[in-house]
N, C-alpha and C positions, 0 to 999 in steps of 0.2 A: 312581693311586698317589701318595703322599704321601711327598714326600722329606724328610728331618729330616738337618742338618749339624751336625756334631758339632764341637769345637776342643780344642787344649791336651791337657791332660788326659784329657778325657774323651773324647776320640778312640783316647786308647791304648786304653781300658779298652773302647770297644765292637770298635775292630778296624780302623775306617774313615772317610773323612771325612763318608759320605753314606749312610744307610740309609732304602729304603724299603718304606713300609706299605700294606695296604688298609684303607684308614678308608671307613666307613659316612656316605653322604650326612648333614650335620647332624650332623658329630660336634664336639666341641668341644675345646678346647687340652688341658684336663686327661684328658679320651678318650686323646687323643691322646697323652700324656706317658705314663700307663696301659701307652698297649701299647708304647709304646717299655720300659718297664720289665720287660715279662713278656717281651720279648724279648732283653733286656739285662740281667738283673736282678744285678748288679755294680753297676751303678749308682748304684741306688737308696741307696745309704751316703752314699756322695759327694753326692748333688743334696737328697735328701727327708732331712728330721730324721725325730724317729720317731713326729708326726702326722702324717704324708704331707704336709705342707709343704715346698716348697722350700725351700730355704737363701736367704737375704736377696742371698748373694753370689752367688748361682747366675743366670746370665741367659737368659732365654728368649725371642726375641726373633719376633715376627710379624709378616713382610713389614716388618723392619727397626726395628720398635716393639715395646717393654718389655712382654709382656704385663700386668703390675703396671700399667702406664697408660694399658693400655685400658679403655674403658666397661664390659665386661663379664668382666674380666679373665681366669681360668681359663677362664668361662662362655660366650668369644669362641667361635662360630662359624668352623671354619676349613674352607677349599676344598681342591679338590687342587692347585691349581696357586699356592697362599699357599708362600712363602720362610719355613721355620722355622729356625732359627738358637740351638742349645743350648751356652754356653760357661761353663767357669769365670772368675773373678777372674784379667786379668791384667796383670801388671805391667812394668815398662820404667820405663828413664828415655834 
């Protein structure tokens, strides 16, 4: 099982801090966002503009690193036991 941590915002909207999935052996980040969305599909306003891209501000982070800069970004290969980490923009001073 694959657990996906939610923050801010977008913890209201799914309900929880921590949801999880069965992903398929070799599935990849954006697999993976997929079905967080058909599960959640509130969402999807908030994170995906309306080419199914993320939002620039949206952060998605894998095993504590920016999908965006990873080698294979979306196309990252993720395990079950990889730390996924979904937040909005937040701010403080």
């Amino acid at each position: 099982m694959m657990k996906v941590n939610f923050y801010a915002t977008l913890r209201a909207i799914v309900g929880k801090k921590t949801i999880e999935l069965e992903m398929q052996p070799d599935s990849t980040a954006a697999e993976l966002l997929e079905l967080v969305l058909a599960q959640h599909p509130d969402l999807r306003p908030e994170i995906m503009d309306g080419e199914n891209y993320l939002y620039g501000h949206i952060k998605f982070f894998i095993n504590g690193r920016e999908v965006v800069y990873l080698p294979d970004k979306m196309k990252t290969i993720i395990q079950p036991d990889d730390k996924v980490d979904i937040f909005p923009p937040v701010g403080g001073g």
